[in-house]
PyMOL CGO cylinders between C-alpha atoms (Angstrom):
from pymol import cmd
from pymol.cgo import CYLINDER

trace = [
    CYLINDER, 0.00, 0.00, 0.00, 3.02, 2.20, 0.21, 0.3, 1, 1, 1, 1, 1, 1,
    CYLINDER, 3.02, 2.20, 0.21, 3.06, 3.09, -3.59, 0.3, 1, 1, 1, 1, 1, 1,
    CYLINDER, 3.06, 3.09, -3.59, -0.29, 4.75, -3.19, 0.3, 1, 1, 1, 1, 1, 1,
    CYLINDER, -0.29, 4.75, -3.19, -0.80, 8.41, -2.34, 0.3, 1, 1, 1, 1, 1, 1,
    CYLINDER, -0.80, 8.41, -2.34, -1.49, 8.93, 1.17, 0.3, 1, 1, 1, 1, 1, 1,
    CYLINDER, -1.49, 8.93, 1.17, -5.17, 9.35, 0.71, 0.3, 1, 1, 1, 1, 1, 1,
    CYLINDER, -5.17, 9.35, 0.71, -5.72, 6.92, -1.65, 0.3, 1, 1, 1, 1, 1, 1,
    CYLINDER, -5.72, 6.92, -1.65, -4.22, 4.05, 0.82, 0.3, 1, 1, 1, 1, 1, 1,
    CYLINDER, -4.22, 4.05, 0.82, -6.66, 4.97, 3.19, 0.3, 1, 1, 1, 1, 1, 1,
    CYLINDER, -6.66, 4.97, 3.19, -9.69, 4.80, 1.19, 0.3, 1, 1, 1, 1, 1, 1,
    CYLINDER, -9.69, 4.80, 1.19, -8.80, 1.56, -0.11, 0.3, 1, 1, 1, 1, 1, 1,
    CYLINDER, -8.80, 1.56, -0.11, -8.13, 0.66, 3.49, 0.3, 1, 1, 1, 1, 1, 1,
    CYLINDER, -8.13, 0.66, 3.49, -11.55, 2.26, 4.42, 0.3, 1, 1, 1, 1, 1, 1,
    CYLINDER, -11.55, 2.26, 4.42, -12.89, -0.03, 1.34, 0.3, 1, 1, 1, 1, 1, 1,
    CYLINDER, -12.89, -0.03, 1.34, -11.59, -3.31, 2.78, 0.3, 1, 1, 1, 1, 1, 1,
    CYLINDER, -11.59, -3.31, 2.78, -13.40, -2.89, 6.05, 0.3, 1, 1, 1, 1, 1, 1,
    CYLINDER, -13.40, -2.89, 6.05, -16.45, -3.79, 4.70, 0.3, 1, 1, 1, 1, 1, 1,
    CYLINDER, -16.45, -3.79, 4.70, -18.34, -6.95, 4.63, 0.3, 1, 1, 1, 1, 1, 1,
    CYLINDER, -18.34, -6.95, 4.63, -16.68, -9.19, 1.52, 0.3, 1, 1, 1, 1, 1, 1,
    CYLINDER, -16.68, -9.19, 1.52, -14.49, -6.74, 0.31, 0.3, 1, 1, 1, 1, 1, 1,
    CYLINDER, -14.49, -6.74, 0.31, -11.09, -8.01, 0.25, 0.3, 1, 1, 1, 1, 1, 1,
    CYLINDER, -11.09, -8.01, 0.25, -7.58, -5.64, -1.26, 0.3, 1, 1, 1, 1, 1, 1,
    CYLINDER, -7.58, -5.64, -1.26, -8.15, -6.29, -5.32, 0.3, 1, 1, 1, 1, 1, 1,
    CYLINDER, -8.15, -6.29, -5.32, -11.94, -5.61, -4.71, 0.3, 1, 1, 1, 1, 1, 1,
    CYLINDER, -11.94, -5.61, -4.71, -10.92, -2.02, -2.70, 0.3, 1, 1, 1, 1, 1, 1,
    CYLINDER, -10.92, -2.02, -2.70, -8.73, -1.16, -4.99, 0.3, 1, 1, 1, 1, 1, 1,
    CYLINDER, -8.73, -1.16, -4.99, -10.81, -1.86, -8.36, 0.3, 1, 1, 1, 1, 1, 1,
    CYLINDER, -10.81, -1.86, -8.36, -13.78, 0.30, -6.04, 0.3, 1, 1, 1, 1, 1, 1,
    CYLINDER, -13.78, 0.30, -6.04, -11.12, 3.05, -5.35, 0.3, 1, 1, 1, 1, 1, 1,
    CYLINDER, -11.12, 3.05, -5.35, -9.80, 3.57, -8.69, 0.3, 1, 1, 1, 1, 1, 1,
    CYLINDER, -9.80, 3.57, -8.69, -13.79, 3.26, -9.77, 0.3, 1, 1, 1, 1, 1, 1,
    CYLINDER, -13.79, 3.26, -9.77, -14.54, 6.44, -7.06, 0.3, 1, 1, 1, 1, 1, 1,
    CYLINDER, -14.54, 6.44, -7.06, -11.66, 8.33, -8.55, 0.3, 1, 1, 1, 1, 1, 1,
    CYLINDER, -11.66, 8.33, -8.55, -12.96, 8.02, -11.70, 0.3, 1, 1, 1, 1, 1, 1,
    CYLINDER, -12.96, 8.02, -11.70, -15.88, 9.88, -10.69, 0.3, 1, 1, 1, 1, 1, 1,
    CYLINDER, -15.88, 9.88, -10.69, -17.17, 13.37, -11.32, 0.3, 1, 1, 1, 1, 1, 1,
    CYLINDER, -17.17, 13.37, -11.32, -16.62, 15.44, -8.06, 0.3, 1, 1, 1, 1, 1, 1,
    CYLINDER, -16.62, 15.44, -8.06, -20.36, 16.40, -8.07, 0.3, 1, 1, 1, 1, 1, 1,
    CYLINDER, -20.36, 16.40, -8.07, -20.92, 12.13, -8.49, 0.3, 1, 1, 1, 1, 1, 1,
    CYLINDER, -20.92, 12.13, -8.49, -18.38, 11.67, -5.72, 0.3, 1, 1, 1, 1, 1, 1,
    CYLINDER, -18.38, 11.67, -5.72, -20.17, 14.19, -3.22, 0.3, 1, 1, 1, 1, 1, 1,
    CYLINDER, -20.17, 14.19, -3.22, -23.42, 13.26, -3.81, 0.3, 1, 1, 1, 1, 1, 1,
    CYLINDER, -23.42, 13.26, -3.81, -22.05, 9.41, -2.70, 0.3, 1, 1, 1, 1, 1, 1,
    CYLINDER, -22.05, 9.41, -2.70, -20.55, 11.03, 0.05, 0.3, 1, 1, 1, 1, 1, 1,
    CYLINDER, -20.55, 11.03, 0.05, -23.27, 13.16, 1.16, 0.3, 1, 1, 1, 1, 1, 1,
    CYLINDER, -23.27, 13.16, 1.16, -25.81, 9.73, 0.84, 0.3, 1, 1, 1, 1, 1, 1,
    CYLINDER, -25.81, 9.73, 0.84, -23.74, 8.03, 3.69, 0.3, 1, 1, 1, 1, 1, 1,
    CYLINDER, -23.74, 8.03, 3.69, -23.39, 10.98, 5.71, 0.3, 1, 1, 1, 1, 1, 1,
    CYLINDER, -23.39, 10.98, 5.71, -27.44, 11.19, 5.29, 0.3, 1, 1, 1, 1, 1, 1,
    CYLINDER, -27.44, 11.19, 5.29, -27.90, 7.43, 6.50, 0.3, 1, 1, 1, 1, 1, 1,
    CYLINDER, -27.90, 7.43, 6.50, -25.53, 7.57, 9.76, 0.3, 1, 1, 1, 1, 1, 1,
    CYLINDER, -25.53, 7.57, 9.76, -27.06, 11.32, 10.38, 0.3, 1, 1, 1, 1, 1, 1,
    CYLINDER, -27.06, 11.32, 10.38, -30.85, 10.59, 9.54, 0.3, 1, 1, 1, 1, 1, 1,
    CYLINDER, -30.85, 10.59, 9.54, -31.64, 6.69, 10.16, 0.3, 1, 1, 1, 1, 1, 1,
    CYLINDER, -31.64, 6.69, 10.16, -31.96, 5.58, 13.54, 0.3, 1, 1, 1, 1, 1, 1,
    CYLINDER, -31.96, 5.58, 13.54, -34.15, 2.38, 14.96, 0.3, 1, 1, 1, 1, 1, 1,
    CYLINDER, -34.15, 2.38, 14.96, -38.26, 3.00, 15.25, 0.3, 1, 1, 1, 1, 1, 1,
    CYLINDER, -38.26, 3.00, 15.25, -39.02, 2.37, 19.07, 0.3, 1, 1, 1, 1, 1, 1,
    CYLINDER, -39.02, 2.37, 19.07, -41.56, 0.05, 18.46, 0.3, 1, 1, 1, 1, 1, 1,
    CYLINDER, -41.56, 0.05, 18.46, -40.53, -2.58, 15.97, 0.3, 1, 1, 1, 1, 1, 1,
    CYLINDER, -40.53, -2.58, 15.97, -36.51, -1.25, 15.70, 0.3, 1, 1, 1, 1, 1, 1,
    CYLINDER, -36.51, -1.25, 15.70, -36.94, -1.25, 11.91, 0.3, 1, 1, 1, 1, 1, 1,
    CYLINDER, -36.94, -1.25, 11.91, -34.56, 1.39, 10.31, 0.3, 1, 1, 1, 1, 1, 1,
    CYLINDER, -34.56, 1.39, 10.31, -36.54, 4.88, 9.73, 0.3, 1, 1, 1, 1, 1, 1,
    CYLINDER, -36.54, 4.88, 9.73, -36.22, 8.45, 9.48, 0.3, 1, 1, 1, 1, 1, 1,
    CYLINDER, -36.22, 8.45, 9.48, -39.44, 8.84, 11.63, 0.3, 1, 1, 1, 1, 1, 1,
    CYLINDER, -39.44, 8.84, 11.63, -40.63, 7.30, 14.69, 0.3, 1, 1, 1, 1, 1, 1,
    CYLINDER, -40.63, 7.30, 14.69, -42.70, 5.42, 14.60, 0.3, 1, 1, 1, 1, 1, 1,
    CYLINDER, -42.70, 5.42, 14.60, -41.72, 4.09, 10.91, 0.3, 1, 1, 1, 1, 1, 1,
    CYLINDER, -41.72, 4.09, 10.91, -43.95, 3.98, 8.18, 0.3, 1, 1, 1, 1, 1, 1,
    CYLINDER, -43.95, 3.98, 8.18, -45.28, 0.61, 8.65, 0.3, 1, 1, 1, 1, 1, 1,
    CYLINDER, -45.28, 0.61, 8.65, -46.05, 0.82, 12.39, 0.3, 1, 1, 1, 1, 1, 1,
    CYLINDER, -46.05, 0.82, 12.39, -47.88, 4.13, 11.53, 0.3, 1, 1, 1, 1, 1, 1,
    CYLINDER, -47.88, 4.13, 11.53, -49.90, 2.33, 8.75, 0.3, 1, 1, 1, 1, 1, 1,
    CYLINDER, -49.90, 2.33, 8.75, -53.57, 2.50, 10.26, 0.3, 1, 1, 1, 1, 1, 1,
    CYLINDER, -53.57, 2.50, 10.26, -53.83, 0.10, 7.45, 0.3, 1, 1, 1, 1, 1, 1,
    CYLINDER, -53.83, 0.10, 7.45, -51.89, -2.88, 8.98, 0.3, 1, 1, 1, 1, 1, 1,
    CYLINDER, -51.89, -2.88, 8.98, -52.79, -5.52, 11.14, 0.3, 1, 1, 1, 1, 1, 1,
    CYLINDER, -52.79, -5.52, 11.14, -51.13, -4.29, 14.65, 0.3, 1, 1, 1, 1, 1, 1,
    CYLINDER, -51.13, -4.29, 14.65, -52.65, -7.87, 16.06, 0.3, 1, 1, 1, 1, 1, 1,
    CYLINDER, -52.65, -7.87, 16.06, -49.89, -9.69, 14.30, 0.3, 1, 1, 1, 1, 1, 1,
    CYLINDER, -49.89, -9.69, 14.30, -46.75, -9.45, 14.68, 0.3, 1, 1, 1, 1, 1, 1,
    CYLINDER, -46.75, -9.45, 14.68, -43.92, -11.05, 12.43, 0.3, 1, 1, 1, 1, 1, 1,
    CYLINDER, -43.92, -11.05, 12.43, -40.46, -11.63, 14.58, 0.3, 1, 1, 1, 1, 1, 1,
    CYLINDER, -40.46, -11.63, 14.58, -37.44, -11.21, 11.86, 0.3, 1, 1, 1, 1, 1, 1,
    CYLINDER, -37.44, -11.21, 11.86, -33.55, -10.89, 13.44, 0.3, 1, 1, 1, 1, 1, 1,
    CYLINDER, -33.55, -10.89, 13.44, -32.80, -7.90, 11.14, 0.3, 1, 1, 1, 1, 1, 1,
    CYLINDER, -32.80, -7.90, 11.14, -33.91, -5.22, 8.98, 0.3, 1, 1, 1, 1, 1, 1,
    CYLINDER, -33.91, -5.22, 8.98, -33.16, -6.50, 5.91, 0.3, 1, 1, 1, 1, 1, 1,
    CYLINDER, -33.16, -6.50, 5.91, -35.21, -9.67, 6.53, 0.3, 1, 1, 1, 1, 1, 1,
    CYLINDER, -35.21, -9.67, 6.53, -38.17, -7.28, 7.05, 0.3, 1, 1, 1, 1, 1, 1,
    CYLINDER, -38.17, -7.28, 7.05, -37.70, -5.88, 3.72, 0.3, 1, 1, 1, 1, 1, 1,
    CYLINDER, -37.70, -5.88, 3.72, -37.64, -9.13, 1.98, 0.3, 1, 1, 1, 1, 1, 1,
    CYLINDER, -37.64, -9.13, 1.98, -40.96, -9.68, 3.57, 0.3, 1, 1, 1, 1, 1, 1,
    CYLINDER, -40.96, -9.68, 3.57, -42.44, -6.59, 2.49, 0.3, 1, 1, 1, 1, 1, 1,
    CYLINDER, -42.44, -6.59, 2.49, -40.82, -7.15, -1.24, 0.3, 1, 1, 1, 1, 1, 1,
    CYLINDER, -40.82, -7.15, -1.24, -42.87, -10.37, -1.19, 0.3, 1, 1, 1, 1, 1, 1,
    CYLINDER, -42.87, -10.37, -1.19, -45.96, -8.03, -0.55, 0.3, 1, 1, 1, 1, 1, 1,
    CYLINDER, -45.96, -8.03, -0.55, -48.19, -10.74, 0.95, 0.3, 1, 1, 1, 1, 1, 1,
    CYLINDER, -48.19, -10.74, 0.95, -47.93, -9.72, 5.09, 0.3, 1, 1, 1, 1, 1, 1,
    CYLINDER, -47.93, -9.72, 5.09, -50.49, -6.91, 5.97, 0.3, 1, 1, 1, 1, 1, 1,
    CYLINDER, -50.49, -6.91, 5.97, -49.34, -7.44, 9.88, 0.3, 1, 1, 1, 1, 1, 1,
    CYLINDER, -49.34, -7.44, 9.88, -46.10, -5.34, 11.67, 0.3, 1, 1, 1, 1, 1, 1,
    CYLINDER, -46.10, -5.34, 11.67, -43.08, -6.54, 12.46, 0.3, 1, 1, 1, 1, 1, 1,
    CYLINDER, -43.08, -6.54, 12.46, -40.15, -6.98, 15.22, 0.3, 1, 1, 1, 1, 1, 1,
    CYLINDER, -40.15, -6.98, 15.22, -36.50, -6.93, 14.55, 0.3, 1, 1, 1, 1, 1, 1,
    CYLINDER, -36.50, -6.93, 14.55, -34.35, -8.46, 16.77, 0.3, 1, 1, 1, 1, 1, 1,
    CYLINDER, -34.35, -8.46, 16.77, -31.43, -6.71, 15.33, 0.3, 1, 1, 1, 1, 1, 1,
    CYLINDER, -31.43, -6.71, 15.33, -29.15, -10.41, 15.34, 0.3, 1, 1, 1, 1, 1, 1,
    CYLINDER, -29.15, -10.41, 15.34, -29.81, -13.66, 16.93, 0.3, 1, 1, 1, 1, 1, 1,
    CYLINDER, -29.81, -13.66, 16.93, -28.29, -15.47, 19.42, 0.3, 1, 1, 1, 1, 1, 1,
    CYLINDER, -28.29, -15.47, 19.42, -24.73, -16.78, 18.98, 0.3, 1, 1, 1, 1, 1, 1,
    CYLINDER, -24.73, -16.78, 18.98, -23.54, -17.66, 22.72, 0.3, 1, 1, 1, 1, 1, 1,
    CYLINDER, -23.54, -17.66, 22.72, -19.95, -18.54, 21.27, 0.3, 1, 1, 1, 1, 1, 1,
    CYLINDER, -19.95, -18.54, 21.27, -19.65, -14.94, 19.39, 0.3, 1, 1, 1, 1, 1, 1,
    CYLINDER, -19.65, -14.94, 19.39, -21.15, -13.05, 22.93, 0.3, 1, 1, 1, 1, 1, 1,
    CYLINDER, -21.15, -13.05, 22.93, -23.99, -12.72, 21.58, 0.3, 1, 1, 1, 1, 1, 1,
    CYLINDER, -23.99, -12.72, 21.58, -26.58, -12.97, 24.34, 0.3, 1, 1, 1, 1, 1, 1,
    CYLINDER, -26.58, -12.97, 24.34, -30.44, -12.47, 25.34, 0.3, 1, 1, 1, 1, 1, 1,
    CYLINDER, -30.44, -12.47, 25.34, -29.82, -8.94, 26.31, 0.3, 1, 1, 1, 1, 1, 1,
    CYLINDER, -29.82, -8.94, 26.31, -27.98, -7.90, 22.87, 0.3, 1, 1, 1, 1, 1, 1,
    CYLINDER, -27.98, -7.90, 22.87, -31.26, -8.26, 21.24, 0.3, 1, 1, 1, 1, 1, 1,
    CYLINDER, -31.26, -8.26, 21.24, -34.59, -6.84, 21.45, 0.3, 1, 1, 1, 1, 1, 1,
    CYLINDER, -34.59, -6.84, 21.45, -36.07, -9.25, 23.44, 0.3, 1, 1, 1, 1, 1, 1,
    CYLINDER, -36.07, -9.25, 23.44, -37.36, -7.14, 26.24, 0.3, 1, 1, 1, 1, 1, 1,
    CYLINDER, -37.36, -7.14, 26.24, -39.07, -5.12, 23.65, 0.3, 1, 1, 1, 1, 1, 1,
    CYLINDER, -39.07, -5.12, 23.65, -40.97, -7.52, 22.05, 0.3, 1, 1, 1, 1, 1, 1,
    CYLINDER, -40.97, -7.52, 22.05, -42.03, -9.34, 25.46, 0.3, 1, 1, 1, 1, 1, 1,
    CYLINDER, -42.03, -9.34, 25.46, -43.53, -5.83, 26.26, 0.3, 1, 1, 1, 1, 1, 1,
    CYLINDER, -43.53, -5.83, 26.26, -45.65, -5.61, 23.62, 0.3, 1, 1, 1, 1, 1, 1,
    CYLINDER, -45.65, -5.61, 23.62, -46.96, -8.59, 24.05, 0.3, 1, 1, 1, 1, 1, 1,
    CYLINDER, -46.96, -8.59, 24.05, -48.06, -7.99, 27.47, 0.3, 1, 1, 1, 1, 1, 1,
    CYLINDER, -48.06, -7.99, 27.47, -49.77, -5.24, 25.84, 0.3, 1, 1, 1, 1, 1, 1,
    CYLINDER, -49.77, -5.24, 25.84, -52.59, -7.24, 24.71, 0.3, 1, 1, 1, 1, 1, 1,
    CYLINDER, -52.59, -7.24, 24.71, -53.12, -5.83, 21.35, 0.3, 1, 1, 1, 1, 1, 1,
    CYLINDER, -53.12, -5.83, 21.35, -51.23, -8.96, 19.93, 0.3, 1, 1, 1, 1, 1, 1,
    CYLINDER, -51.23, -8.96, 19.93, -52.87, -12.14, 18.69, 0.3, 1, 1, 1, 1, 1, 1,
    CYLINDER, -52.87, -12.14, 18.69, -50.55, -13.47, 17.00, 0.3, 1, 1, 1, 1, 1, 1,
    CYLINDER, -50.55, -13.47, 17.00, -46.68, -13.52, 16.48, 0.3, 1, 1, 1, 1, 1, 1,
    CYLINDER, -46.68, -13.52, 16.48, -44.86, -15.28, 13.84, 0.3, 1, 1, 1, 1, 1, 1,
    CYLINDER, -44.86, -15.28, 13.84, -41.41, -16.35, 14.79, 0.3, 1, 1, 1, 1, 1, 1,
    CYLINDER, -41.41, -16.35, 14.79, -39.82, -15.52, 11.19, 0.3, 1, 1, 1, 1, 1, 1,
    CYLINDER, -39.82, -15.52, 11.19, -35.77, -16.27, 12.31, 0.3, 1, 1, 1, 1, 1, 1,
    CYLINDER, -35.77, -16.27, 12.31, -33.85, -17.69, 9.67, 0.3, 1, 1, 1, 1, 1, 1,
    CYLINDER, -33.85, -17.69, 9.67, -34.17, -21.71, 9.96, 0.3, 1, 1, 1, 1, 1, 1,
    CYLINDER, -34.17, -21.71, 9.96, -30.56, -22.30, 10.20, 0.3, 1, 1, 1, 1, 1, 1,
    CYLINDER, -30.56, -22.30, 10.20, -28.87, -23.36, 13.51, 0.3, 1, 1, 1, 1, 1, 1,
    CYLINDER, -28.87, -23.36, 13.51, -28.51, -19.55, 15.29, 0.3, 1, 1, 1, 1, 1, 1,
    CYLINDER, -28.51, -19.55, 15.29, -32.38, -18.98, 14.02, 0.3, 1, 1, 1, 1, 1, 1,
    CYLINDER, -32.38, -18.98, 14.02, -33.31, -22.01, 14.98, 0.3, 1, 1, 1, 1, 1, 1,
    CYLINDER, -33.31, -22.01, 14.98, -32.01, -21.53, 18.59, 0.3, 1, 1, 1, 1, 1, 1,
    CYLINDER, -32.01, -21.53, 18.59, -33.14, -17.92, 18.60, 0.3, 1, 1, 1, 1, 1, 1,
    CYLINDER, -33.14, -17.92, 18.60, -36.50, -19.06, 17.84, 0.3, 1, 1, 1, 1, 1, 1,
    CYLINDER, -36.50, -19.06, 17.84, -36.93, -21.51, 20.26, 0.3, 1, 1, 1, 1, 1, 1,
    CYLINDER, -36.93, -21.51, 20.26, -35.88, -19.53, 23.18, 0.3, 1, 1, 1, 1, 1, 1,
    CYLINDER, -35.88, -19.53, 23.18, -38.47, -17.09, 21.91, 0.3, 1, 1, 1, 1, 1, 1,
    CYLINDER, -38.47, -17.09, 21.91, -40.84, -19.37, 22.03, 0.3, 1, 1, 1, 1, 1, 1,
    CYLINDER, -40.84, -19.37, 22.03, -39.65, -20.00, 25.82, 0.3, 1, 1, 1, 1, 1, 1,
    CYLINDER, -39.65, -20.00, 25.82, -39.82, -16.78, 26.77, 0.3, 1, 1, 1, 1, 1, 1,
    CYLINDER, -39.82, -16.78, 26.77, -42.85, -15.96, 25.55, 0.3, 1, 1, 1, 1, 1, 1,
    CYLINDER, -42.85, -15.96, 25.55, -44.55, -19.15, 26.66, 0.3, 1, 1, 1, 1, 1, 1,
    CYLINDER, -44.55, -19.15, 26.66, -45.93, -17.37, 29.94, 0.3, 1, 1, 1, 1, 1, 1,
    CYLINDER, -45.93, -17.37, 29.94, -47.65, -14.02, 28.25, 0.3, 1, 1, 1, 1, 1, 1,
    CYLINDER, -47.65, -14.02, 28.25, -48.65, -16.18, 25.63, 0.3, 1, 1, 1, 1, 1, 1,
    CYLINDER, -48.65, -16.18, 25.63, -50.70, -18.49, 27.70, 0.3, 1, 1, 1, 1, 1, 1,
    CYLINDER, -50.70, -18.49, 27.70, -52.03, -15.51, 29.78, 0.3, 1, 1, 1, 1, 1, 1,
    CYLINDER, -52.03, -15.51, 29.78, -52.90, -13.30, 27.00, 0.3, 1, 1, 1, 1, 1, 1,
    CYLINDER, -52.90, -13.30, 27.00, -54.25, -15.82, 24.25, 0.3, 1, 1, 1, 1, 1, 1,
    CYLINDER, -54.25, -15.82, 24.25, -51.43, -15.26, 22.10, 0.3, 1, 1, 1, 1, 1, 1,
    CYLINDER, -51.43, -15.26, 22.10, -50.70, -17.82, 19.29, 0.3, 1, 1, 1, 1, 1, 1,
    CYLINDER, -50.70, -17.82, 19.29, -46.93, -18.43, 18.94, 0.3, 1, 1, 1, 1, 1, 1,
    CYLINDER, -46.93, -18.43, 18.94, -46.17, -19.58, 15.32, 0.3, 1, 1, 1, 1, 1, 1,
    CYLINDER, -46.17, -19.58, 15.32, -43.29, -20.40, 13.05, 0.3, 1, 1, 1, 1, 1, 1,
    CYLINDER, -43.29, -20.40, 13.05, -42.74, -19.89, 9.31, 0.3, 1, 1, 1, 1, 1, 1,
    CYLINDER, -42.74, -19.89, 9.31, -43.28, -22.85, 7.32, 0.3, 1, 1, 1, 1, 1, 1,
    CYLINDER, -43.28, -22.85, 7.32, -40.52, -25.40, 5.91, 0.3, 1, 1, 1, 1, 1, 1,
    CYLINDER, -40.52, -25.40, 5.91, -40.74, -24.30, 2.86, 0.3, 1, 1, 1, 1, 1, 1,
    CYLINDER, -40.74, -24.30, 2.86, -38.07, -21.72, 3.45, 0.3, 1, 1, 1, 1, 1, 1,
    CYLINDER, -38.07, -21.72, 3.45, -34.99, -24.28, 2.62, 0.3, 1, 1, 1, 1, 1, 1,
    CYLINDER, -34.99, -24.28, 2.62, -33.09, -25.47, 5.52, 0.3, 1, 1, 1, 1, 1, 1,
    CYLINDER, -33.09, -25.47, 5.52, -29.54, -23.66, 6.64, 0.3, 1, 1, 1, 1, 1, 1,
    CYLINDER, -29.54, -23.66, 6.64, -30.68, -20.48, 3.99, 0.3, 1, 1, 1, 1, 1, 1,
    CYLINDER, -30.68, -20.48, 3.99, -31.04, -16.84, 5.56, 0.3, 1, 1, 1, 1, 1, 1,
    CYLINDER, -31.04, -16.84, 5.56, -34.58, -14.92, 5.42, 0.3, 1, 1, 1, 1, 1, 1,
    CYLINDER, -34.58, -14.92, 5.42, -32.72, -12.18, 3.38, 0.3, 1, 1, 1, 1, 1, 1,
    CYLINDER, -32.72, -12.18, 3.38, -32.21, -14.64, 0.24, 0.3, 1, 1, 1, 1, 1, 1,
    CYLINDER, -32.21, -14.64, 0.24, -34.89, -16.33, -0.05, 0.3, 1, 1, 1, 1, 1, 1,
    CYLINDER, -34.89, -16.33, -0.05, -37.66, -16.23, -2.70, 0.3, 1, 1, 1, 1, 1, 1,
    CYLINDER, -37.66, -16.23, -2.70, -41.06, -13.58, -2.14, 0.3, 1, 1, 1, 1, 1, 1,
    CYLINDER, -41.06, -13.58, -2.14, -42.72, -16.65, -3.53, 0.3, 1, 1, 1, 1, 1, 1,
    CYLINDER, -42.72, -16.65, -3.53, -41.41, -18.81, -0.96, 0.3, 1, 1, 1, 1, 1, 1,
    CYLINDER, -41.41, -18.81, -0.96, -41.67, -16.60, 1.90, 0.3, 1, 1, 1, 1, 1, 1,
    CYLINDER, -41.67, -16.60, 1.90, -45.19, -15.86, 1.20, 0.3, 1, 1, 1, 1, 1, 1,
    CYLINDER, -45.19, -15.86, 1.20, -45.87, -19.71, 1.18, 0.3, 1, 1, 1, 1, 1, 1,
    CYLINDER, -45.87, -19.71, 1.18, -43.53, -19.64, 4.57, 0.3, 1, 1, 1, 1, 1, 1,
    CYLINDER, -43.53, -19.64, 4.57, -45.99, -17.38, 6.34, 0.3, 1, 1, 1, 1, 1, 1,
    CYLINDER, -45.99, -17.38, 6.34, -49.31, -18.62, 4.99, 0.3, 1, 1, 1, 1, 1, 1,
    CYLINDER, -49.31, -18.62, 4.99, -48.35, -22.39, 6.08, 0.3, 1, 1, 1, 1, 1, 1,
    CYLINDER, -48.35, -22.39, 6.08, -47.06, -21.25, 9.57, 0.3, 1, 1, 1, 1, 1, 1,
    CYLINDER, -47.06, -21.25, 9.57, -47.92, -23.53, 12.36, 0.3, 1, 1, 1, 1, 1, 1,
    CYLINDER, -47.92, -23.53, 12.36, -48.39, -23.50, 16.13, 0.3, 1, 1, 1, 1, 1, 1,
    CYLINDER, -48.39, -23.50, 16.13, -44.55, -23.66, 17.52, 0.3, 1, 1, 1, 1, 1, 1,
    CYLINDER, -44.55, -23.66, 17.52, -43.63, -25.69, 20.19, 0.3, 1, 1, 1, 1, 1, 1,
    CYLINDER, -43.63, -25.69, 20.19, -39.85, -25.87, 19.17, 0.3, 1, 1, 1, 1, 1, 1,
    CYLINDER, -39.85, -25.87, 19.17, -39.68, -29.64, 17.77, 0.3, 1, 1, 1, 1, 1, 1,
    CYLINDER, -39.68, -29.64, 17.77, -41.18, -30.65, 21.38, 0.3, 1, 1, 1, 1, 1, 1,
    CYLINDER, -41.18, -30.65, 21.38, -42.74, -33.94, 21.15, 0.3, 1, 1, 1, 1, 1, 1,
]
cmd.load_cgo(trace, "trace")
């Protein structure tokens, strides 16, 4: 990196931080940015200074939005009596790409992964278990990816919400199988996650 200008190196350095970049990748990306009007350059710089300054987590379902509550919470059209549990944000929007669930969601902003410290209380947990004490809920669809952190993350869920549930009349379900096995909520199929959520089932965790 020593042959490159100053600032140069450290936006290819910047580059390589994210998720699946590796060196050639940051430095193909760099080269492409240089390339680049100024007024195209500032207007990509001025987009991700809008998203950290603007975006922040709606307090009710800790979807990303520029307004609390978001949009879909403040939908008067949408069915605030069920409630679809996804682990992040972008499994919400692959949801609402499918166009086929008219309830609100959760996000539990990651799922639990004991061995990478990720624990009960790094997630939204607490949230969610006080809305459903609120008794608007009927329903709430445990949508985690079915792979083995989603699968875990879903049945202690399903644990913890075991006690409101019975006391409120909640039904606890669980997407259908059709979503493949091992495969992440975020790329899979609208036509399979629609499928997913109209063949959910009462969830009891593989209990017999």
């Amino acid at each position: 990196m020593t042959a490159y200008p100053e600032s140069l190196a450290r936006l290819v350095e910047s580059l390589k931080a994210l998720p699946g970049i590796g060196t050639r990748t940051a430095e193909r990306l760099a080269f492409h940015l240089i390339k680049l009007s100024e007024t195209e350059a500032m207007e990509l710089a001025k987009a991700i200074r809008d998203v950290k300054q603007n975006l922040t987590h709606c307090n009710t379902c800790f979807h990303f939005t520029e307004k609390d509550p978001c949009p879909i919470c403040s939908d008067p059209q949408r069915d605030k009596s069920l409630v679809c549990v996804v682990e992040q944000p972008k499994d919400l929007m692959a949801f609402e790409k499918a166009g086929s669930f008219k309830g609100v969601y959760h996000c539990l902003l990651g799922h639990l992964a004991p061995l990478e410290g990720i624990e009960p209380d790094d997630l939204t947990i607490a949230p969610l278990l006080k809305r459903a004490e609120s008794g608007a809920i009927k329903e709430i669809v445990l949508a985690t990816s079915p792979d083995l952190e989603g699968e875990g993350t879903a049945v202690f869920l399903r644990d913890q919400l075991a006690d409101v549930a019975r006391r409120k009349g909640i039904r606890v379900t669980r997407i259908a199988r059709g979503v493949p096995a091992g495969a992440e909520i975020e790329h899979v199929s609208g036509a399979i996650l629609t499928d997913a959520l109209a063949g959910r089932q009462l969830y009891d965790g593989g209990r017999k």
